[in-house]
Each structure stands twice: as structure tokens, then as C-alpha cells.
MARBA-3410 file (N, C-alpha, C, O; in Angstrom, 1 decimal):
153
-24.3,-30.0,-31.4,-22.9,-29.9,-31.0,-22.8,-29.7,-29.5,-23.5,-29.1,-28.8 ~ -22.0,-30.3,-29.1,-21.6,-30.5,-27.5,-21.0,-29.4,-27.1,-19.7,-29.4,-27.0 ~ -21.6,-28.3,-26.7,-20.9,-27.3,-25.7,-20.2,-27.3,-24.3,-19.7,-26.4,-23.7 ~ -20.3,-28.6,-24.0,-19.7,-28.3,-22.2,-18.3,-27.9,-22.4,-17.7,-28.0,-23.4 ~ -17.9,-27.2,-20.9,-16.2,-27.4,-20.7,-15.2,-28.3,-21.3,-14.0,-28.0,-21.6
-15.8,-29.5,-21.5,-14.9,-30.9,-21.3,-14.9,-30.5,-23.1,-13.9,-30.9,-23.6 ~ -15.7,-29.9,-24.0,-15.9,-30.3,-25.5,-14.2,-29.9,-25.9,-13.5,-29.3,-25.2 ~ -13.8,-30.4,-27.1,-12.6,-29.9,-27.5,-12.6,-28.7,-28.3,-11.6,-28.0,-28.6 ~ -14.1,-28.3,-28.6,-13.7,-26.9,-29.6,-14.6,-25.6,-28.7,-15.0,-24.5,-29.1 ~ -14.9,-26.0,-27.2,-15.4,-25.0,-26.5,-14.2,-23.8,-26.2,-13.0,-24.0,-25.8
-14.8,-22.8,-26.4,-14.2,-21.6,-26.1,-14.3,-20.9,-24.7,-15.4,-21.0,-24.0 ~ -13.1,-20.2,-24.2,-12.7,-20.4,-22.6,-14.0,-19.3,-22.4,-14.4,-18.6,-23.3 ~ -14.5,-19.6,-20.8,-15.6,-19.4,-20.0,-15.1,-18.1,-19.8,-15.1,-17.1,-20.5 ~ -14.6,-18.4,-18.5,-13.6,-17.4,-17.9,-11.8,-17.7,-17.4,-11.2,-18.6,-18.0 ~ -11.0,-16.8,-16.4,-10.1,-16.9,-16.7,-10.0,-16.6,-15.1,-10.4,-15.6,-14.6
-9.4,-17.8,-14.3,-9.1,-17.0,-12.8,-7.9,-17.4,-12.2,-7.3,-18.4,-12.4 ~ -7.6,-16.1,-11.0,-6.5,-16.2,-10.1,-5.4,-15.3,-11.2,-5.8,-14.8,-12.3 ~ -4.1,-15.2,-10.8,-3.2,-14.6,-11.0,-2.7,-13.3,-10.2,-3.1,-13.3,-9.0 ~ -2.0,-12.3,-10.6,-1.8,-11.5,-9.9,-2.6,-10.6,-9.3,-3.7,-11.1,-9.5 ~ -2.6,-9.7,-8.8,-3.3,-8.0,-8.9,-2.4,-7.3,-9.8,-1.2,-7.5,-10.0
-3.1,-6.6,-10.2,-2.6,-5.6,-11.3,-1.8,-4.5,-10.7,-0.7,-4.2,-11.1 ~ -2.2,-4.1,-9.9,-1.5,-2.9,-9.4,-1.2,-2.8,-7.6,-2.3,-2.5,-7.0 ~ -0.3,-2.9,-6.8,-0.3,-2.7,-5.6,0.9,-1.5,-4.8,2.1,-1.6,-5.0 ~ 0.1,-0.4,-3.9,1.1,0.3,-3.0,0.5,0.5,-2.0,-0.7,0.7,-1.7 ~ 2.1,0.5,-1.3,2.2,0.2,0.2,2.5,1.7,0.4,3.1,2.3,-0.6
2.3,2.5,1.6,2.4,3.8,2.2,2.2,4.2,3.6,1.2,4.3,4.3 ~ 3.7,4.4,3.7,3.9,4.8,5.6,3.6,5.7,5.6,4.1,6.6,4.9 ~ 2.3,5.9,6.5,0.8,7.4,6.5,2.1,8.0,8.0,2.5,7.2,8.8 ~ 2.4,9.3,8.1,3.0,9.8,9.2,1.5,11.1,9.4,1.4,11.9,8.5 ~ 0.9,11.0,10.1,0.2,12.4,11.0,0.2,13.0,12.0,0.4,12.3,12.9
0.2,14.3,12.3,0.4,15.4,13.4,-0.5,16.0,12.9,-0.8,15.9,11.7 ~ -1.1,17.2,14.0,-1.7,18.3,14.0,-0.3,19.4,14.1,-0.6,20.5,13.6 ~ 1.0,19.4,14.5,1.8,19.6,14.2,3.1,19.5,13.7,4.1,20.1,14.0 ~ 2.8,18.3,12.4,3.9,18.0,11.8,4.5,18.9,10.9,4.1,19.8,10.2 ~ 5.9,18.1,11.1,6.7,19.2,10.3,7.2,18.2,9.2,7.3,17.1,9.6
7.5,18.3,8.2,7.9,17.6,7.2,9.1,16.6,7.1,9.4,15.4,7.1 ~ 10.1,18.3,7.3,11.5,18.3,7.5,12.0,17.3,8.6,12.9,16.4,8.6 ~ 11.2,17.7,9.3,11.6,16.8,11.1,11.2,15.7,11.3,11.5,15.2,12.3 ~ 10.2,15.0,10.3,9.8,13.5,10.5,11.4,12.5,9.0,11.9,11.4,9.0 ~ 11.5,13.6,8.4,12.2,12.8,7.1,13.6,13.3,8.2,13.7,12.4,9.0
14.3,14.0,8.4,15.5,14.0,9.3,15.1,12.7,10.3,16.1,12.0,10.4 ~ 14.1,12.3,10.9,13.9,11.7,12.2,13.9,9.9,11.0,14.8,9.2,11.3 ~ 13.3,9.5,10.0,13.4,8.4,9.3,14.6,8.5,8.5,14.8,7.4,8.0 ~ 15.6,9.5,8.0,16.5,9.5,7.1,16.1,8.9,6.2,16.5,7.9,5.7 ~ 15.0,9.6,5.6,14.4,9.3,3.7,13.8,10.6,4.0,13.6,11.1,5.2
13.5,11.4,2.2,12.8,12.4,1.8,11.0,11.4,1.6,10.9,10.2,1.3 ~ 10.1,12.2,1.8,8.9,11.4,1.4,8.5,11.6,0.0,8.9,12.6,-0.6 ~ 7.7,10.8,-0.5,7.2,10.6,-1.5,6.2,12.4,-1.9,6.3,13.2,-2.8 ~ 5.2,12.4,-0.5,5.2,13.7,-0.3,4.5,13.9,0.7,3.9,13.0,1.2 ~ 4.5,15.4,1.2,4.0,15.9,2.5,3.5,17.1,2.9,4.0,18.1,2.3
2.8,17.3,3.5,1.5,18.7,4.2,2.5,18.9,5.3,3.5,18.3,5.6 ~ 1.7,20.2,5.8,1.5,21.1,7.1,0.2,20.9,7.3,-0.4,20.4,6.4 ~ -0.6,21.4,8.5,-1.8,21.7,8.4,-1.8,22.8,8.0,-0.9,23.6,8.0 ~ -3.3,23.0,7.5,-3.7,24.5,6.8,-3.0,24.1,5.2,-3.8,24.3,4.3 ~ -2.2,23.8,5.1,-2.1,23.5,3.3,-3.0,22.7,2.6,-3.4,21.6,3.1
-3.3,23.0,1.3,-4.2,22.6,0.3,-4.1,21.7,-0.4,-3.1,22.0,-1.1 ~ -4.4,20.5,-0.8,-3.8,19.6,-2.1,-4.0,20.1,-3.0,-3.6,19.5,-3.9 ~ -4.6,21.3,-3.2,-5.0,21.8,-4.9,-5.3,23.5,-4.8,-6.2,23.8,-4.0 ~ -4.9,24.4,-5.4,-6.0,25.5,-5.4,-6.7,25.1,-5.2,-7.0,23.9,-5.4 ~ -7.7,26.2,-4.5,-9.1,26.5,-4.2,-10.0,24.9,-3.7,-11.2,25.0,-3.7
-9.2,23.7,-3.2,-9.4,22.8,-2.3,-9.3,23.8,-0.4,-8.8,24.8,0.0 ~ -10.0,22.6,0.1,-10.4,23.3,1.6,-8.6,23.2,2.4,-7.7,22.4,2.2 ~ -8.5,24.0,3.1,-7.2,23.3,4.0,-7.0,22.1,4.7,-8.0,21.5,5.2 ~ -5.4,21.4,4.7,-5.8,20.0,5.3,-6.3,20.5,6.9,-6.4,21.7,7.1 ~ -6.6,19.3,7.9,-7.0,19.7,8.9,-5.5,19.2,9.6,-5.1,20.0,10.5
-4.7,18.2,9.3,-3.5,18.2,10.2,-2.4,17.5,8.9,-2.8,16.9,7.9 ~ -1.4,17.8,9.3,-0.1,17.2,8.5,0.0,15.9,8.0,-0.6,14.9,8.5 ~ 0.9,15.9,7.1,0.9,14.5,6.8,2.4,14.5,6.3,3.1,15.4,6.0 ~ 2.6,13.3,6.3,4.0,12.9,5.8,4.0,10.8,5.2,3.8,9.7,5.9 ~ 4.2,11.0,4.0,3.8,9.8,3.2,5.1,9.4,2.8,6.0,10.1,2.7
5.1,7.8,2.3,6.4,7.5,1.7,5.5,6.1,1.3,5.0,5.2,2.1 ~ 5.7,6.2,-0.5,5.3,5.2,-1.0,6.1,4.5,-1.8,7.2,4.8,-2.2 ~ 5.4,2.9,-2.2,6.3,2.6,-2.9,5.1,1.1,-4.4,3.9,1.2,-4.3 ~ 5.5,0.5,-5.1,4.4,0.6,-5.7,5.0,-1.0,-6.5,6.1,-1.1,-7.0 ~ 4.2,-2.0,-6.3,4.5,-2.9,-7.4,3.9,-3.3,-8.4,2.8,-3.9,-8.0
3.9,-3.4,-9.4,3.4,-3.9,-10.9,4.0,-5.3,-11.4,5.2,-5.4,-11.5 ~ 2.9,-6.3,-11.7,3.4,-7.2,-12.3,4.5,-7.1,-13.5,4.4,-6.5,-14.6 ~ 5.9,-8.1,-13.0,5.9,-9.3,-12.4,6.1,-9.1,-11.0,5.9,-10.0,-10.2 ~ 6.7,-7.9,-10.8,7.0,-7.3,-9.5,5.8,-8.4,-8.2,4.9,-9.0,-8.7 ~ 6.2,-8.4,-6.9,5.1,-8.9,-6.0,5.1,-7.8,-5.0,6.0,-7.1,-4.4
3.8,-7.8,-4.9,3.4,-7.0,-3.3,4.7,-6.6,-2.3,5.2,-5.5,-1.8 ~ 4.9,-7.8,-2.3,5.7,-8.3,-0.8,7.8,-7.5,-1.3,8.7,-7.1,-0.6 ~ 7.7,-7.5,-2.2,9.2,-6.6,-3.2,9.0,-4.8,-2.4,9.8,-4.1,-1.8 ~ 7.1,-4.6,-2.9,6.9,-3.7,-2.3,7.3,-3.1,-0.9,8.2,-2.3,-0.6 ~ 6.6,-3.7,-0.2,6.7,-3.8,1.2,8.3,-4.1,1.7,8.5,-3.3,2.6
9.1,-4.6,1.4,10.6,-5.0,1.4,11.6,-3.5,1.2,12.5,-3.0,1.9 ~ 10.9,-3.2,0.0,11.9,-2.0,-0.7,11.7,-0.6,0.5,12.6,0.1,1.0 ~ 9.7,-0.7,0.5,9.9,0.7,1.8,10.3,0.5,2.8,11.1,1.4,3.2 ~ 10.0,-1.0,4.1,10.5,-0.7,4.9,11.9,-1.0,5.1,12.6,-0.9,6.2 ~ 12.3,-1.5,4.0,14.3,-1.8,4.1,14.8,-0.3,4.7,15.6,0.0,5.6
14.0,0.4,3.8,14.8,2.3,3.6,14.8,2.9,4.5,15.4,4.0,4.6 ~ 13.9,2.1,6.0,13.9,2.8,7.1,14.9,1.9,8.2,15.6,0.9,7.9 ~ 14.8,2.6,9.6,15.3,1.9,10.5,14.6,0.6,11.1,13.4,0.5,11.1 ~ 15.4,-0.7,11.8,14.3,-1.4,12.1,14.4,-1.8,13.4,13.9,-2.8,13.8 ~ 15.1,-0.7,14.3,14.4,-1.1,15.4,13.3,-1.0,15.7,12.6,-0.3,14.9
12.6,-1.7,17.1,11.4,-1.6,17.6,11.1,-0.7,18.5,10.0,-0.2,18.8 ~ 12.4,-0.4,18.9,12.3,1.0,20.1,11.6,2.1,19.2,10.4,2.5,19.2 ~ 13.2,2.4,18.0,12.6,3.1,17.3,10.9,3.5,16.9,10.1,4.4,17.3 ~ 11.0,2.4,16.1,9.1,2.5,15.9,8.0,2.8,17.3,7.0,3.5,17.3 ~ 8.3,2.2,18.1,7.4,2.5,19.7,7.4,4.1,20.1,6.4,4.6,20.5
8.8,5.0,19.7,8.9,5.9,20.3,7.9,6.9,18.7,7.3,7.9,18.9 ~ 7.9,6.3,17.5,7.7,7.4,16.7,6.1,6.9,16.5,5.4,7.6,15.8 ~ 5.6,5.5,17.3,3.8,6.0,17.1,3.5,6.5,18.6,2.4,6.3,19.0 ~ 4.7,7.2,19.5,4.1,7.5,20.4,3.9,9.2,20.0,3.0,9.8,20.5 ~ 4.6,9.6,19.4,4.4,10.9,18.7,4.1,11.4,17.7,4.5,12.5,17.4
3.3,10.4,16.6,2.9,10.5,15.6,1.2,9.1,15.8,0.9,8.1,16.4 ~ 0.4,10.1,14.5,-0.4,8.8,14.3,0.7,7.9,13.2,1.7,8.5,12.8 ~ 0.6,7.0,13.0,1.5,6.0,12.1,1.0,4.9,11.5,0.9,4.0,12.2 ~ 0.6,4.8,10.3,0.0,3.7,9.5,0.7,3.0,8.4,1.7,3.5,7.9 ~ 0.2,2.0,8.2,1.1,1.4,7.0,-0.6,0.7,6.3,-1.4,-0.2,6.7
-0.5,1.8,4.9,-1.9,1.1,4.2,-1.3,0.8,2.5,-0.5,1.4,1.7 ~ -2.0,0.0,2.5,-1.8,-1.0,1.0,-3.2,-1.1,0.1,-4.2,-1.5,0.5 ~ -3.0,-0.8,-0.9,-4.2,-0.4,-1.7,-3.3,-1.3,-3.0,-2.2,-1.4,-3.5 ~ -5.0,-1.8,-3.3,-5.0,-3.4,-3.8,-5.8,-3.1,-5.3,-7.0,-3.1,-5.2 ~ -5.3,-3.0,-6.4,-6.4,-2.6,-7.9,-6.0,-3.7,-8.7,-4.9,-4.1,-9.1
-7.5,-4.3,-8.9,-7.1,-5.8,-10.4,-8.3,-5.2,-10.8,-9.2,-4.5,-10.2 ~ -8.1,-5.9,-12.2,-9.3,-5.6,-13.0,-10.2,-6.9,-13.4,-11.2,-7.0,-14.1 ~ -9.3,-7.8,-12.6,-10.0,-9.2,-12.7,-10.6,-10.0,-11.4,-10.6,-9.4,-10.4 ~ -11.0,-11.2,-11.4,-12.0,-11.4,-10.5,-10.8,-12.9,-9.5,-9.9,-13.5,-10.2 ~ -11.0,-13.2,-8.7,-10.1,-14.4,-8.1,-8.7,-14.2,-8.4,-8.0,-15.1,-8.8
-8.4,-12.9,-8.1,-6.9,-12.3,-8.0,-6.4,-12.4,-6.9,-7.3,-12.6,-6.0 ~ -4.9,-12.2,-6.4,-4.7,-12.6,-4.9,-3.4,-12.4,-4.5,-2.9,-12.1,-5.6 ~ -2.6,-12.3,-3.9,-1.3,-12.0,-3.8,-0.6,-13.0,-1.9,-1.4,-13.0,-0.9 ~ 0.3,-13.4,-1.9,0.8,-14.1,-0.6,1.5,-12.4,0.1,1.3,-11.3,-0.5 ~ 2.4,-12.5,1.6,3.6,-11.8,1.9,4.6,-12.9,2.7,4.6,-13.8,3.5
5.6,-12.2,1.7,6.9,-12.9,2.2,7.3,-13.0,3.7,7.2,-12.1,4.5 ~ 7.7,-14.4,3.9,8.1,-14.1,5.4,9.1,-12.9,5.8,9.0,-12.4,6.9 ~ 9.8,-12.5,5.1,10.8,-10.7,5.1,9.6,-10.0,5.4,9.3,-9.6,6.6 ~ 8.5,-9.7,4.0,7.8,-8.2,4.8,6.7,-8.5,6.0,6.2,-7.8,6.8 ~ 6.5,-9.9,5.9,6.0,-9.7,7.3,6.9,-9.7,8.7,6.5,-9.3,9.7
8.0,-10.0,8.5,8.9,-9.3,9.9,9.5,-8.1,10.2,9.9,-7.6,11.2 ~ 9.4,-7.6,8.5,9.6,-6.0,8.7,8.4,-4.9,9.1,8.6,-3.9,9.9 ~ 7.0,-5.5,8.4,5.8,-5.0,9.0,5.6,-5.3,10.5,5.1,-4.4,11.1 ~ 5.8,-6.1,11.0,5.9,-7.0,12.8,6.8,-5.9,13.4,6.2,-5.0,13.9 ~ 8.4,-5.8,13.4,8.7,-4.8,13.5,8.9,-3.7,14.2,9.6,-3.3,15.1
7.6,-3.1,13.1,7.4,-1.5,13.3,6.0,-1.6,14.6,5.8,-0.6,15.3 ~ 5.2,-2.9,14.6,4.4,-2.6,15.7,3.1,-2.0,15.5,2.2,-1.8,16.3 ~ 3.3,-1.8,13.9,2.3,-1.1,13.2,1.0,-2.0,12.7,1.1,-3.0,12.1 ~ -0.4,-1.3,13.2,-1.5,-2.1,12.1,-1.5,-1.8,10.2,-1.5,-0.8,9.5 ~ -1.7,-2.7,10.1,-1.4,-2.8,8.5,-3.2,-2.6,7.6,-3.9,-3.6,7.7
-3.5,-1.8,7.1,-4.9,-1.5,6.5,-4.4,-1.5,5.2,-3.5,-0.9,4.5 ~ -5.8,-2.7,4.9,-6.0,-2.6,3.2,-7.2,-2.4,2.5,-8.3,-3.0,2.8 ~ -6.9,-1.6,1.6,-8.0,-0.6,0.5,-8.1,-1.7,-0.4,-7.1,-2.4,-0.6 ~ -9.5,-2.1,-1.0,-9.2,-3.2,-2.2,-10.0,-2.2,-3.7,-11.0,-1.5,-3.8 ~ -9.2,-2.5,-4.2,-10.0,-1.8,-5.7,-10.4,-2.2,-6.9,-9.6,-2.1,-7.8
-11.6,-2.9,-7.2,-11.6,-3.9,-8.1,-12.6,-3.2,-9.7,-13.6,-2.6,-9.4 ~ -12.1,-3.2,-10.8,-12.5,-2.9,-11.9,-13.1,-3.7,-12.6,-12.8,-4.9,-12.3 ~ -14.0,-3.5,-13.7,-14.5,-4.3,-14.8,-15.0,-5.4,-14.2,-14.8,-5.5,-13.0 ~ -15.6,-6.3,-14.8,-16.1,-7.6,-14.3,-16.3,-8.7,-15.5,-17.2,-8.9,-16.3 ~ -15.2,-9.3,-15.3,-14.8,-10.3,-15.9,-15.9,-11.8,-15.4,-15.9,-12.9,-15.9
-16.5,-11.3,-14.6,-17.6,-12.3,-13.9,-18.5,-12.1,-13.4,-18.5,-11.4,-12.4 ~ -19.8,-12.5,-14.1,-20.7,-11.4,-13.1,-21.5,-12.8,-12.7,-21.7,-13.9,-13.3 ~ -21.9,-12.5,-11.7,-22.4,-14.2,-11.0,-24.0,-13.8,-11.2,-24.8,-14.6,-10.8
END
């Protein structure tokens, strides 16, 4: 019996490309002394969530070493990446002054963390979140997270 690809009763190999399974985008705000209150008054949004330094993420965890102030936002198929990226930085301001003056007193990141459980997964950005990411002036870091293996070479 003829097993190649091309046979009509061969059974699928593998399976590739399509979305990522899971993607979020998160405006990282840090100080050694940030204040919570005073960065979400200064962006007009509450954050997703936020430290002082010296506060703990858990009982009996070590103290952070400096503040943080986060705002996330998160897409799941059919959703795209780029909806992500759109929805958080729509919520903020878009000037560029703006942004210039708050990475001159803050560290400031914008990081995107990337989870499929499949192999030749991939995602585009819209021309919108990339002029909203441009912008802010900000470098953009991405985490990739990949599970299971649907292909092992």
C-alpha cells in the first residue's frame, strides 16, 4: 500500500501555521520610588497591578527591590495580537512629548509574551499598533513560550 502524502487514504503528518494560542502585551512602569497612585493619576487608567518597593508578591516571598506599575491586556484566538496592543495603548495618551517625558522618569517597557502549543505558529501587527507602539518611543520585548511538540525534527 502506498503511503506517501500524495496517497488518498494517508493520514495527516502534521499540522502547521495558524495562530498563537495565547498573547499579552504589558506596559512595565519602574522606579525605586514609585508610587502607584501617581503613575495611574499621571496615565489616567487604574493598572492591572502594582508594588512599592520593599512589598512582597506572596507571603514569606523576598521584598521587591524597586516598584512596579503594570497594565495588561491579553488576546485569545480569534482575537489578534495586534486588537491587543490597540485596546492598551488606545487607553493611554498618545502624545510623544508625553511618552519622552514619562521614560525620562520612569524605566518604561512594553513586553509581549507569546504561548502556542504548536509548532510554525505566527502572528502579523497592524499598521495602528505599530504607530501606537512608535509613538510611545518605547522598545518593544518579546518572551516566546512554546509547549508540547507537535514536531519533533
Amino acid at each position: 500500500m502506498d503511503r506517501s502524502p500524495l496517497s488518498e487514504d494517508a493520514s495527516e503528518v502534521a499540522a502547521a501555521g495558524g495562530p498563537v494560542d495565547k498573547f499579552r502585551v504589558t506596559l512595565a512602569i519602574y522606579h525605586h520610588e514609585l508610587e502607584p497612585e501617581a503613575v495611574s493619576a499621571r496615565l489616567g487608567v487604574p493598572p492591572t497591578k502594582a508594588h512599592r518597593r520593599g512589598e512582597s508578591r506572596r507571603p514569606g516571598s523576598p521584598p521587591l527591590p524597586t516598584g512596579g506599575w503594570f497594565l495588561k491586556r491579553e488576546a485569545l484566538p480569534p482575537s489578534l495580537p495586534s486588537s491587543a496592543i490597540v485596546e492598551l495603548l488606545s487607553a493611554l495618551p498618545t502624545d510623544p512629548a508625553f511618552w519622552e517625558a514619562l521614560r525620562r522618569d520612569y524605566n518604561v517597557q512594553i513586553r509581549c509574551a507569546v504561548h502556542t502549543d504548536g509548532w510554525n505558529r505566527g502572528f502579523g501587527l497592524s499598521p495602528t499598533a505599530i504607530g501606537l507602539i512608535a509613538a510611545t518611543g518605547i522598545e518593544i520585548d518579546f518572551d516566546l513560550y512554546f509547549y508540547g511538540s507537535e514536531y519533533e525534527a
